[in-house]
VEXPABA-227007 format. One record per residue (C-alpha): residue number from 1; y negated, z negated, x. Coordinates in steps of 0.1 Angstrom, whole numbers, plus 5000, padded with zeros to 4 digits. Layout:
+-----+------+------+------+
! pos !    v !    w !    u !
+-----+------+------+------+
! NUM !    Y !    Z !    X !
...
+-----+------+------+------+
END
This chain:
+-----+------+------+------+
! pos !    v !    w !    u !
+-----+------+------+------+
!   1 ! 1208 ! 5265 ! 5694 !
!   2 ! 1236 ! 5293 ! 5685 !
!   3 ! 1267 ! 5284 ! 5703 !
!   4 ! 1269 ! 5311 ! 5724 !
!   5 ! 1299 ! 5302 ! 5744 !
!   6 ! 1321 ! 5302 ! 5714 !
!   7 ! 1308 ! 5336 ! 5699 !
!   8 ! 1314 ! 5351 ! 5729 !
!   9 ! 1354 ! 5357 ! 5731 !
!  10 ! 1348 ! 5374 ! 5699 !
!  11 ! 1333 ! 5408 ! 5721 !
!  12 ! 1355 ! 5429 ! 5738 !
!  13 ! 1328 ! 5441 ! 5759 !
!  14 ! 1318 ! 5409 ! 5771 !
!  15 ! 1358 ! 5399 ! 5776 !
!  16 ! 1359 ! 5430 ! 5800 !
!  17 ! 1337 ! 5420 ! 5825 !
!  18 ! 1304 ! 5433 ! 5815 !
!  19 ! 1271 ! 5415 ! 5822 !
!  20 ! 1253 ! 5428 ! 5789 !
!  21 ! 1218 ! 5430 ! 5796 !
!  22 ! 1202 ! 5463 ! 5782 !
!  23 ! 1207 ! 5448 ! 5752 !
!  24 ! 1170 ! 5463 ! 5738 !
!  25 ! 1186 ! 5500 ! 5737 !
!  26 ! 1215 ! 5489 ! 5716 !
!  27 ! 1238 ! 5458 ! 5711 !
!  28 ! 1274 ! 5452 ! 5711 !
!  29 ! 1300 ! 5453 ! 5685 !
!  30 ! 1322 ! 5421 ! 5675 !
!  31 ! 1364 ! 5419 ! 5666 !
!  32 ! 1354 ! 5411 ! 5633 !
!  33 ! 1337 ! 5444 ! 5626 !
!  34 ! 1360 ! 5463 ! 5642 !
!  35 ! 1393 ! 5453 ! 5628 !
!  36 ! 1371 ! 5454 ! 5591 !
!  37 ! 1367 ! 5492 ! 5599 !
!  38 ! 1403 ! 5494 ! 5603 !
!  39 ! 1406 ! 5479 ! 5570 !
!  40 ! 1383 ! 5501 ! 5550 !
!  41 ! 1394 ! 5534 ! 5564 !
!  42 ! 1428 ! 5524 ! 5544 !
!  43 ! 1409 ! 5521 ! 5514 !
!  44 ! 1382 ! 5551 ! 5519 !
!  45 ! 1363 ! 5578 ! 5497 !
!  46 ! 1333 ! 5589 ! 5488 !
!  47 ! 1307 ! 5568 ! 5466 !
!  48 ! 1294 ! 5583 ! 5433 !
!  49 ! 1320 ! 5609 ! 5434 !
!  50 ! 1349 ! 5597 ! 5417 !
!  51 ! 1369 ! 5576 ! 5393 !
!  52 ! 1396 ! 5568 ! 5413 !
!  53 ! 1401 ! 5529 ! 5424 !
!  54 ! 1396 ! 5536 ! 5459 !
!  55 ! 1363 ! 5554 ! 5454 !
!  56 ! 1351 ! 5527 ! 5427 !
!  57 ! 1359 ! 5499 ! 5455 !
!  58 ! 1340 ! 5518 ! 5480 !
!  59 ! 1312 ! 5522 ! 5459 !
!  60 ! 1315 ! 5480 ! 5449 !
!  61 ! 1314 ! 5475 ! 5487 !
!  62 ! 1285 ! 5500 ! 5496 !
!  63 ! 1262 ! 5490 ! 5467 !
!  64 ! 1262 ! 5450 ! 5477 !
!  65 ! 1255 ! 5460 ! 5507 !
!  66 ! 1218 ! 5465 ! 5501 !
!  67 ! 1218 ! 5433 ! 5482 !
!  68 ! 1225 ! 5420 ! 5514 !
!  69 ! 1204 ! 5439 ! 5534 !
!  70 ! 1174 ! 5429 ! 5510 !
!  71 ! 1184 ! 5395 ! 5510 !
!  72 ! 1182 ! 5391 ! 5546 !
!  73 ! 1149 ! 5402 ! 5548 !
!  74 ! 1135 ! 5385 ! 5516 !
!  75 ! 1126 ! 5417 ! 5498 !
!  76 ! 1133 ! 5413 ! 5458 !
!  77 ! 1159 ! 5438 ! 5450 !
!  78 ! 1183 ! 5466 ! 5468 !
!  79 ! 1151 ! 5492 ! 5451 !
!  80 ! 1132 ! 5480 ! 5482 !
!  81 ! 1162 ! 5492 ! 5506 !
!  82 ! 1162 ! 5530 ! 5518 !
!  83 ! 1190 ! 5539 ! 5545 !
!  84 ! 1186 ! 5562 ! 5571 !
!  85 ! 1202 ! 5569 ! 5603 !
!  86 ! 1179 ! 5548 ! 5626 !
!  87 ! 1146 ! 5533 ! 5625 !
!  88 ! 1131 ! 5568 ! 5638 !
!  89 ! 1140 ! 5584 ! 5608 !
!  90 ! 1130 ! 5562 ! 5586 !
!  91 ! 1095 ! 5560 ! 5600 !
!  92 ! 1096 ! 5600 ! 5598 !
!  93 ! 1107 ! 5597 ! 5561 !
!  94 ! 1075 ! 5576 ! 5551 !
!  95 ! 1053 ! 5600 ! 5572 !
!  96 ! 1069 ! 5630 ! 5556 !
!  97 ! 1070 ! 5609 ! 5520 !
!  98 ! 1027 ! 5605 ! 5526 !
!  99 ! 1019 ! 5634 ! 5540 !
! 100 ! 1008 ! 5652 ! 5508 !
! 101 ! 0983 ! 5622 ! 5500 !
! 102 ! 0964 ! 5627 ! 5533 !
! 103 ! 0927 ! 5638 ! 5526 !
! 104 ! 0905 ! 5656 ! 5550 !
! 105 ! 0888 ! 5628 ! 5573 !
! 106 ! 0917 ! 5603 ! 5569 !
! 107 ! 0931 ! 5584 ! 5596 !
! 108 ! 0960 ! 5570 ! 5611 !
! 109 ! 0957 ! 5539 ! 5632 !
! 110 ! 0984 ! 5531 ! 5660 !
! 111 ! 0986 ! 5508 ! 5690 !
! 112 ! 0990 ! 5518 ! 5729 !
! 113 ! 1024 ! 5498 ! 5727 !
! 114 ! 1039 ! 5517 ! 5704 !
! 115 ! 1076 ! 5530 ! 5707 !
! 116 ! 1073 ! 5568 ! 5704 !
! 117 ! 1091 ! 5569 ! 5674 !
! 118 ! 1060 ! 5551 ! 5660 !
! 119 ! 1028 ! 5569 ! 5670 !
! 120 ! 1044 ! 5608 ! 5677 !
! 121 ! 1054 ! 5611 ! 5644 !
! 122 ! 1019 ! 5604 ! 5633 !
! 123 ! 1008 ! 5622 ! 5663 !
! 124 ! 1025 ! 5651 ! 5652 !
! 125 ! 1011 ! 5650 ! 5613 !
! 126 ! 0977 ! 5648 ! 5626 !
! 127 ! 0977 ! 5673 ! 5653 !
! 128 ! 1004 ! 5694 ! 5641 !
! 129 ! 1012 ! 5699 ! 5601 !
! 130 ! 0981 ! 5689 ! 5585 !
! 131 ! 0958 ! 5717 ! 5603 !
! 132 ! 0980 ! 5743 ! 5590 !
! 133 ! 0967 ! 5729 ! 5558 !
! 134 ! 0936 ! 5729 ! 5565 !
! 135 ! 0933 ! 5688 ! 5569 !
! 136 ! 0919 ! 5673 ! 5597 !
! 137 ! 0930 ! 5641 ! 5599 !
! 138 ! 0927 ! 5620 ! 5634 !
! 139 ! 0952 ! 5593 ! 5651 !
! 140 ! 0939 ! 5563 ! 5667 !
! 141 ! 0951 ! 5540 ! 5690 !
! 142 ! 0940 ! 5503 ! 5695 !
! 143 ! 0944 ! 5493 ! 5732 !
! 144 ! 0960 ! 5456 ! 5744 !
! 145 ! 0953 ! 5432 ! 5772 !
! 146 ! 0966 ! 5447 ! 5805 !
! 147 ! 0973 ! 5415 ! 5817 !
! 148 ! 0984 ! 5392 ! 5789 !
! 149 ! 1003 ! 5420 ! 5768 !
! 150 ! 0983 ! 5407 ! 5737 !
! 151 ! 0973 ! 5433 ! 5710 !
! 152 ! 0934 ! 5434 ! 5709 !
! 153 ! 0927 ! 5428 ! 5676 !
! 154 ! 0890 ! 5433 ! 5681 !
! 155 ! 0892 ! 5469 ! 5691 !
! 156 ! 0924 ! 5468 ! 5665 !
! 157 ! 0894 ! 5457 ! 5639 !
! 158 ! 0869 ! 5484 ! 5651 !
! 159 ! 0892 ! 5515 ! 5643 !
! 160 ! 0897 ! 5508 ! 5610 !
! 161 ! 0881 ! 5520 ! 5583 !
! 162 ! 0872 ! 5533 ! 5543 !
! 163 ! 0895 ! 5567 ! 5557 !
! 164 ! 0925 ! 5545 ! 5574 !
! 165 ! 0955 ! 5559 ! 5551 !
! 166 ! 0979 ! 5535 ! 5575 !
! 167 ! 0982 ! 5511 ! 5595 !
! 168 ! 1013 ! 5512 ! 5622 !
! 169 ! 1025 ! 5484 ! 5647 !
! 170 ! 1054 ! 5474 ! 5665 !
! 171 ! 1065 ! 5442 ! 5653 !
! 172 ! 1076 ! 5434 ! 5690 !
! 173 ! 1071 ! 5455 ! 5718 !
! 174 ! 1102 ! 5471 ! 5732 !
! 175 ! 1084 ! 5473 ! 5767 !
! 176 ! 1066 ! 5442 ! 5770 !
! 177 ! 1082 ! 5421 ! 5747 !
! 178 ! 1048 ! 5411 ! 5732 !
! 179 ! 1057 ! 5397 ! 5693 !
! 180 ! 1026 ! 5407 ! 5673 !
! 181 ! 1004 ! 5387 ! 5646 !
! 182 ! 1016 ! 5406 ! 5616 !
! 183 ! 0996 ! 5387 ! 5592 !
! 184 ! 0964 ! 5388 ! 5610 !
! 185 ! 0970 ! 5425 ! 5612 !
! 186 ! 0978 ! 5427 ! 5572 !
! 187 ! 0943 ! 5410 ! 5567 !
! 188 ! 0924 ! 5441 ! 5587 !
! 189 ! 0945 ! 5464 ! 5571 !
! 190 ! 0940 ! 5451 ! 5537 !
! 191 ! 0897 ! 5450 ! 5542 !
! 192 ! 0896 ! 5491 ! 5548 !
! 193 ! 0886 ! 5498 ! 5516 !
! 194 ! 0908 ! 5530 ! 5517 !
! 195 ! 0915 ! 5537 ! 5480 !
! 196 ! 0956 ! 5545 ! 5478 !
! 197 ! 0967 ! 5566 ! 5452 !
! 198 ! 0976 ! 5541 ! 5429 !
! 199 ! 0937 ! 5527 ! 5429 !
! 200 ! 0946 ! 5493 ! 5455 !
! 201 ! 0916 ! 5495 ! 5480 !
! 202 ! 0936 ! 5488 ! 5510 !
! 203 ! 0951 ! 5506 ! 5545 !
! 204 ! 0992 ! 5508 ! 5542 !
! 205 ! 1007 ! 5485 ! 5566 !
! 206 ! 1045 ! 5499 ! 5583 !
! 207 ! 1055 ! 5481 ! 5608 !
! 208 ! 1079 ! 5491 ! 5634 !
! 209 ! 1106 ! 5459 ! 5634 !
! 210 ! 1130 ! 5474 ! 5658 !
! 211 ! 1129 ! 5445 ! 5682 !
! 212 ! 1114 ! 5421 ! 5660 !
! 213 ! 1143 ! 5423 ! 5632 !
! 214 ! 1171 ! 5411 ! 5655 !
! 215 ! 1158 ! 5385 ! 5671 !
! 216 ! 1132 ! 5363 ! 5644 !
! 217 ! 1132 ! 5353 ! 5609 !
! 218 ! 1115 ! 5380 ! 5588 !
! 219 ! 1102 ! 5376 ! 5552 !
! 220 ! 1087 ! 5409 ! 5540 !
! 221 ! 1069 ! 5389 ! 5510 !
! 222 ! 1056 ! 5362 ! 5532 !
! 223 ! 1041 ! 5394 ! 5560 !
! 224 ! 1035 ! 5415 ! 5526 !
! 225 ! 1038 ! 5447 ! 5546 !
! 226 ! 1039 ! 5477 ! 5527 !
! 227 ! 1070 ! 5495 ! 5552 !
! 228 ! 1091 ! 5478 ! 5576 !
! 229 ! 1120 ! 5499 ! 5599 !
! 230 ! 1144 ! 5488 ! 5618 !
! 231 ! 1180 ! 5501 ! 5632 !
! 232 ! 1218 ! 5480 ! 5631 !
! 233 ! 1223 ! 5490 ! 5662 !
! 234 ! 1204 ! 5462 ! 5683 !
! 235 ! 1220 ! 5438 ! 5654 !
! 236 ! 1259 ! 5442 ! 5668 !
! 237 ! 1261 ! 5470 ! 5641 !
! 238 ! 1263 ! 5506 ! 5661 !
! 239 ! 1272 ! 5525 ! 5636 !
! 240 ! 1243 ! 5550 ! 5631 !
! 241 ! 1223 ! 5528 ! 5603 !
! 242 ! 1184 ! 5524 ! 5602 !
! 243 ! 1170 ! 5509 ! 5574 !
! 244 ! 1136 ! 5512 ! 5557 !
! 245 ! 1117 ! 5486 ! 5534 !
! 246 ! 1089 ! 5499 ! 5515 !
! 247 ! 1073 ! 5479 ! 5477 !
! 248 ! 1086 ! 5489 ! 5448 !
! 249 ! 1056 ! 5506 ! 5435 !
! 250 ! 1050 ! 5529 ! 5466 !
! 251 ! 1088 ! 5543 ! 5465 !
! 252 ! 1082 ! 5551 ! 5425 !
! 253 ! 1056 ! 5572 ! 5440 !
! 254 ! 1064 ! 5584 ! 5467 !
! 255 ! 1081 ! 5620 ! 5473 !
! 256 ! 1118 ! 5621 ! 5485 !
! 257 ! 1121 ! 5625 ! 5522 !
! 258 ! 1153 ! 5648 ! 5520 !
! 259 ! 1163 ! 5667 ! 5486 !
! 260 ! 1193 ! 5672 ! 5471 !
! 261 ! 1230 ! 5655 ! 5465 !
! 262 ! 1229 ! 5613 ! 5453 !
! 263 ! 1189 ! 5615 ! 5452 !
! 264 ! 1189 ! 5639 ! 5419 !
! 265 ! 1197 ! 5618 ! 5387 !
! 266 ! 1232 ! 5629 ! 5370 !
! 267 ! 1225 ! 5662 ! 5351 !
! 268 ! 1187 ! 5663 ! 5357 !
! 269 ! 1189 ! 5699 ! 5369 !
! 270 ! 1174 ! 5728 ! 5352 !
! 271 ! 1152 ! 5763 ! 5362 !
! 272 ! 1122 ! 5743 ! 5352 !
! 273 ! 1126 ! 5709 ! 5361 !
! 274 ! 1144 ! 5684 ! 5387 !
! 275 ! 1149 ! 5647 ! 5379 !
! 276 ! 1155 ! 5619 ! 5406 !
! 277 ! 1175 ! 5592 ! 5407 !
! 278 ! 1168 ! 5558 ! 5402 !
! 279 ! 1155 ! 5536 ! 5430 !
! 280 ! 1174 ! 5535 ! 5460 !
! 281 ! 1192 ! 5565 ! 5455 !
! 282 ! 1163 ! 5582 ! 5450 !
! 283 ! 1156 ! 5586 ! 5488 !
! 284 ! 1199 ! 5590 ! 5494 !
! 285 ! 1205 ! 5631 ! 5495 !
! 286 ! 1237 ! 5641 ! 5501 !
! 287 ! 1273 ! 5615 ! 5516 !
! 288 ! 1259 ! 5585 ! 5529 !
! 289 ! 1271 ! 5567 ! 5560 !
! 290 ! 1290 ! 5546 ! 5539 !
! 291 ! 1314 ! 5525 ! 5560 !
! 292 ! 1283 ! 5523 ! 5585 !
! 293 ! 1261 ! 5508 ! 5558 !
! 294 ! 1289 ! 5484 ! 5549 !
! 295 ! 1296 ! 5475 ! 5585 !
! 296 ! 1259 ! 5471 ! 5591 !
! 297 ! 1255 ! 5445 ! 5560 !
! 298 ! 1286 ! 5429 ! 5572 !
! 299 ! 1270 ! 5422 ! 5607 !
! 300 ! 1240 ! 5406 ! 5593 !
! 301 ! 1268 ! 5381 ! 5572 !
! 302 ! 1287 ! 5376 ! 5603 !
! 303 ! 1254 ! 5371 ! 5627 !
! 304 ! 1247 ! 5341 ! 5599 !
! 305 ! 1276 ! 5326 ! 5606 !
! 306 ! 1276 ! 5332 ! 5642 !
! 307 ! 1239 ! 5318 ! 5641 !
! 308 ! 1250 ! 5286 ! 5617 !
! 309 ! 1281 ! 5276 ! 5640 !
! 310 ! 1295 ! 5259 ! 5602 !
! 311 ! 1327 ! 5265 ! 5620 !
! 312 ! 1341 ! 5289 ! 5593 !
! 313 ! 1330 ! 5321 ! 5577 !
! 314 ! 1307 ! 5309 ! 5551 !
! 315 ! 1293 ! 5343 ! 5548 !
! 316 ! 1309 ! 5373 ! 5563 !
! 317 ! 1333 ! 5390 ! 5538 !
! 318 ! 1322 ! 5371 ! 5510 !
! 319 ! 1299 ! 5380 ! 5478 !
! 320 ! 1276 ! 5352 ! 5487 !
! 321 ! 1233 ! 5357 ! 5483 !
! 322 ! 1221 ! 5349 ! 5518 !
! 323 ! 1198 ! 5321 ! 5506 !
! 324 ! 1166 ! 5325 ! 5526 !
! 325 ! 1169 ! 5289 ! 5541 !
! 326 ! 1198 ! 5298 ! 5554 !
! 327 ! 1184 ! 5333 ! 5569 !
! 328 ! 1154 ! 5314 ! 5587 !
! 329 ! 1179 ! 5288 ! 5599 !
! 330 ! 1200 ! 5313 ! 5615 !
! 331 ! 1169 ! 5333 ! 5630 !
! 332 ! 1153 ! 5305 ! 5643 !
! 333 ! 1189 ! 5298 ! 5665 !
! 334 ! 1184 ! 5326 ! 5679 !
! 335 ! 1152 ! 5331 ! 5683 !
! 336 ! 1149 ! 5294 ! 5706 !
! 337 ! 1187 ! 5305 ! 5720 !
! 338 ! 1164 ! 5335 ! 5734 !
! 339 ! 1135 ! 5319 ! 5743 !
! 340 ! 1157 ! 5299 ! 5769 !
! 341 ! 1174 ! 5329 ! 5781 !
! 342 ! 1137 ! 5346 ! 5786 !
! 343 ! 1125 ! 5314 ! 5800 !
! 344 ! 1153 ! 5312 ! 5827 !
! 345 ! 1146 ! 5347 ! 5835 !
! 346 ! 1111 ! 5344 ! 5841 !
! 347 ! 1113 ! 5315 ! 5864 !
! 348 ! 1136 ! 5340 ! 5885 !
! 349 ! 1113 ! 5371 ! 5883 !
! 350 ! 1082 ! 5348 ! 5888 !
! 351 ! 1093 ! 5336 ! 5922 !
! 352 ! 1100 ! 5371 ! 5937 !
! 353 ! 1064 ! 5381 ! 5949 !
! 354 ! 1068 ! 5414 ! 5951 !
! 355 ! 1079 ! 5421 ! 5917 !
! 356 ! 1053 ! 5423 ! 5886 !
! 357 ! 1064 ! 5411 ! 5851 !
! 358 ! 1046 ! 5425 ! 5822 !
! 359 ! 1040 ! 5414 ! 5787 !
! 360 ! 1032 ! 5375 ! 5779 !
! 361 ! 1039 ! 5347 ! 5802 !
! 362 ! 1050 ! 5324 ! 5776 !
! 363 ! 1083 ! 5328 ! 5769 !
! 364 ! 1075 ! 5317 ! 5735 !
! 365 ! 1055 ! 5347 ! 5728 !
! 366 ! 1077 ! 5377 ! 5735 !
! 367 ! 1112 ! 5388 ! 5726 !
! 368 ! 1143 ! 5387 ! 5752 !
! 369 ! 1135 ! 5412 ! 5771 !
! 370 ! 1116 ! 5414 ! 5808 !
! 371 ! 1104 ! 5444 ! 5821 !
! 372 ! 1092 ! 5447 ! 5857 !
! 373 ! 1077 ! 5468 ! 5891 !
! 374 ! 1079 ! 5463 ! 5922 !
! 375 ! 1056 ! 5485 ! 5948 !
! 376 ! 1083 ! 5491 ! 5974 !
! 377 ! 1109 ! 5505 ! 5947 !
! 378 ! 1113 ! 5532 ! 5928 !
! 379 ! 1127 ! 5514 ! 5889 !
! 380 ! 1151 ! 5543 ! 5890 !
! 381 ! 1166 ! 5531 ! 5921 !
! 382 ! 1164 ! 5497 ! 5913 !
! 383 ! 1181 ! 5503 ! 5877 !
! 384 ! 1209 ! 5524 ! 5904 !
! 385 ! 1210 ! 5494 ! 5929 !
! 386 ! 1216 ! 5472 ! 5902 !
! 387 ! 1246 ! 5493 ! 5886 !
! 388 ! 1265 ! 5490 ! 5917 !
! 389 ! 1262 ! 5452 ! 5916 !
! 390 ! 1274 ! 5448 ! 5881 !
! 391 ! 1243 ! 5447 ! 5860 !
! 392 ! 1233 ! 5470 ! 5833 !
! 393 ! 1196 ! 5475 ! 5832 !
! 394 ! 1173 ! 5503 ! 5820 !
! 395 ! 1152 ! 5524 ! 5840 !
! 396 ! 1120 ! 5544 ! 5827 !
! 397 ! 1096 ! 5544 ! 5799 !
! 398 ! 1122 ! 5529 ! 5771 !
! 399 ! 1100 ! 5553 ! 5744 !
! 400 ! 1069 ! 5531 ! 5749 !
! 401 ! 1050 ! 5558 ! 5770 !
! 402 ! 1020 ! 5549 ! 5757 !
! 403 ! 1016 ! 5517 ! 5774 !
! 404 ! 1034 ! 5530 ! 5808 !
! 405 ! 1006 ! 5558 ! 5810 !
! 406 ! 0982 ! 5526 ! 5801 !
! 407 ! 0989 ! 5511 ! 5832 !
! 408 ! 0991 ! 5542 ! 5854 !
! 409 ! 1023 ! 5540 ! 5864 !
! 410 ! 1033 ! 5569 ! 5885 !
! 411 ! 1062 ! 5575 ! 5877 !
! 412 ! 1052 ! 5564 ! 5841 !
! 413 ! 1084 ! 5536 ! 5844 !
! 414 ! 1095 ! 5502 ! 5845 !
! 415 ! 1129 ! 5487 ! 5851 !
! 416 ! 1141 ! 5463 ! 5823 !
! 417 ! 1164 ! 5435 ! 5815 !
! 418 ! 1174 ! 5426 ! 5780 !
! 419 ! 1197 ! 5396 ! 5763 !
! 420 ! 1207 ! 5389 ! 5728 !
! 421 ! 1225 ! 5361 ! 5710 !
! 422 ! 1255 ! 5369 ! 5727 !
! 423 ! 1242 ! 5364 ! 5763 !
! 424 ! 1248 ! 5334 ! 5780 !
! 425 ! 1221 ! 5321 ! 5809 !
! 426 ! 1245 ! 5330 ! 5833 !
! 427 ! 1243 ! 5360 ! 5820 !
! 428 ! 1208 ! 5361 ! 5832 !
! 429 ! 1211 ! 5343 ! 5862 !
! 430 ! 1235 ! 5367 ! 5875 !
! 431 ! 1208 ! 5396 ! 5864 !
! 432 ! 1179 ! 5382 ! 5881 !
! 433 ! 1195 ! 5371 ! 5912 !
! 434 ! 1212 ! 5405 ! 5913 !
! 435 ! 1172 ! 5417 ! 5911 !
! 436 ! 1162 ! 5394 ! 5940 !
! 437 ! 1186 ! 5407 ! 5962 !
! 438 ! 1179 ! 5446 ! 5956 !
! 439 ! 1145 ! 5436 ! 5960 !
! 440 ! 1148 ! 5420 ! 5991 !
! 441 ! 1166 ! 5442 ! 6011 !
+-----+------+------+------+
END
């Protein structure tokens, strides 16, 4: 497993105190990042714009940072990498990117565990913008077992159709933890029959991979997903980066989302006609977050060596490919360093009676996270009872109000507890014992 202990000292929020454990909202930042920032603001300009050495360097330093970023998810180029400023946006930008190809009877089908950034979106394209164009276009929602937090893939199979333009799922659930079978859902997706645009008979597939990113080994050529979004910030990289992968061949197609700036090719501009840029830019109007985006690529280096434990920095701050073995070696540290930290915590939730768990009972089967009820407390109080004894927890419907409305919950909440590769199972223990006492008094 990663060594956690030694990874630790290196997080000045975990070397003041805190008991991290709303770790699904957004992670923690490292030294190493932190002092790096220091280092490129000495060196800093814009990217594109200029001649000078300082704005060639930045450019160097942003640019590889989508090799990296499409390296660490197995995608084939930086063509395949769009930035945005979170995982919402980029979801928005492929809705807004389609929109125009929606037909009159088409569909969209979702999931009740969706994160709100996932289904309203499409909610809102369906409902709201293609009406005033005179599309109807509907948004359907495949329900999930109550009890076991498992996608129904039956019902899943039932709503789609010759008229489903896309597919959308959350990789991992952000409420239940739940870790969805993306290929099983690519196979449904891909008998539709929908005929795309560029003649494949086939629903899109875009998966949400907020909480499914950070935390398993991901290979967008092994899934073959046509979009995949996810944000830095629950990677130890808060600094307002969300990234979207989409193929090749549908970002050729595909309108900009934002126009404008870095997305028009150099001199393309006249009264009659616009030119874009090449692939990525293409989808890059206007200054990027540039020391975010290199910050972010840095994190995934750094989380490899973290996740390695080689005992040196094999691949933070260098030009190194992330070779994929290494990538699924890393993520599979984590991802069984998690599964003991999920596994201690359910033994602690399990034996409090009054308190109900939701999402998988397998610890395997669901991401670090553990969100809960209990019939004698309000979640909000809970989540406030649990602030005064030292432990940061998350109160409400974390986006996923979908599912909290699925269980008719009332107030539509749950309180939650989330770890990352950073957490220890103290960390946890303190956490859930700190849940046992508010709960029993």
């Amino acid at each position: 497993m990663i060594n956690t202990q030694e990874i630790r000292k290196f997080f000045p929020a975990i070397m003041s105190g805190r008991v991290l454990s709303n770790n699904a909202a957004s992670t923690q930042a490292p030294v190493q990042l932190l002092e790096l920032l220091n280092k490129l603001m000495a060196e800093y300009d814009n990217v594109h714009r200029g001649q000078s050495k300082s704005s060639m360097l930045t450019t160097e330093r942003f640019e590889a940072s989508y090799d990296t970023i499409a390296q660490f998810i197995g995608a084939p180029s930086r063509k395949n990498i769009i930035l945005y400023k979170n995982a919402t946006e980029a979801i928005n930008s492929v809705m807004y990117s389609l929109m125009t190809e929606f037909k009159d009877g088409d569909n969209v089908v979702a999931t009740l565990m969706e994160h709100n950034s996932n289904y309203v979106p499409w909610y809102g394209l369906c409902n709201e913008i293609l009406p005033k164009f005179g599309i109807k276009a509907e948004c359907r929602l495949a329900k999930f077992d109550k009890e076991t937090g498992q996608l129904d893939l039956e019902h899943l199979k039932s709503l789609i159709d010759e008229r489903t333009k896309i597919v959308c799922v959350v990789g991992a659930s952000n409420f239940l933890g739940t870790k969805n079978p993306i290929k099983k859902i690519r196979k449904l997706a891909n008998a539709s029959g929908y005929v795309q645009p560029n003649g494949e008979k086939k629903s899109y597939l875009l998966i949400d991979g907020a909480q499914l990113v950070p935390n398993v080994f991901v290979d967008v050529k092994e899934l073959d997903v046509d979009f995949l979004a996810w944000s830095f910030h629950k990677m130890m990289a808060p600094f307002g980066v969300g990234a979207l992968y989409a193929k090749e061949d549908l970002l050729l197609g595909m309108r900009p989302f934002l126009y404008g700036g870095d997305m028009i090719a150099e001199g393309q501009v006249t009264p009659e006609k616009v030119g874009y840029n090449a692939l990525p830019w293409k989808f890059t109007a206007g200054t990027p977050n540039i020391l975010g985006t290199i910050l972010s690529a840095q994190a995934l280096r750094l989380l490899m060596d973290f996740s390695l434990d080689s005992g040196k920095y094999a691949y933070f701050l260098t030009d190194k490919k992330l070779e994929s073995q290494d990538v699924k070696k890393a993520m599979d540290s984590i991802e069984v360093h998690e599964k003991y930290l999920i596994g201690g915590a359910m033994d602690i939730m399990e034996s409090m009676p009054t308190a109900y768990v939701y999402g998988p009972k397998n610890p395997g089967e669901r991401t670090p996270l553990i969100s809960f009820n209990c019939s004698q407390n309000n979640p909000f109080k809970i989540a406030e009872r649990l602030n005064g004894l030292g432990i940061e927890s998350r109160a409400g419907c974390h986006c996923a109000t979908l599912a909290h409305h699925y269980y008719q919950l009332n107030p539509p909440a749950s309180c939650r507890l989330s770890f990352y590769a950073y957490n220890s199972i103290e960390d946890v223990e303190k956490a859930c014992s700190a849940v046992k006492k508010v709960l029993n008094n």
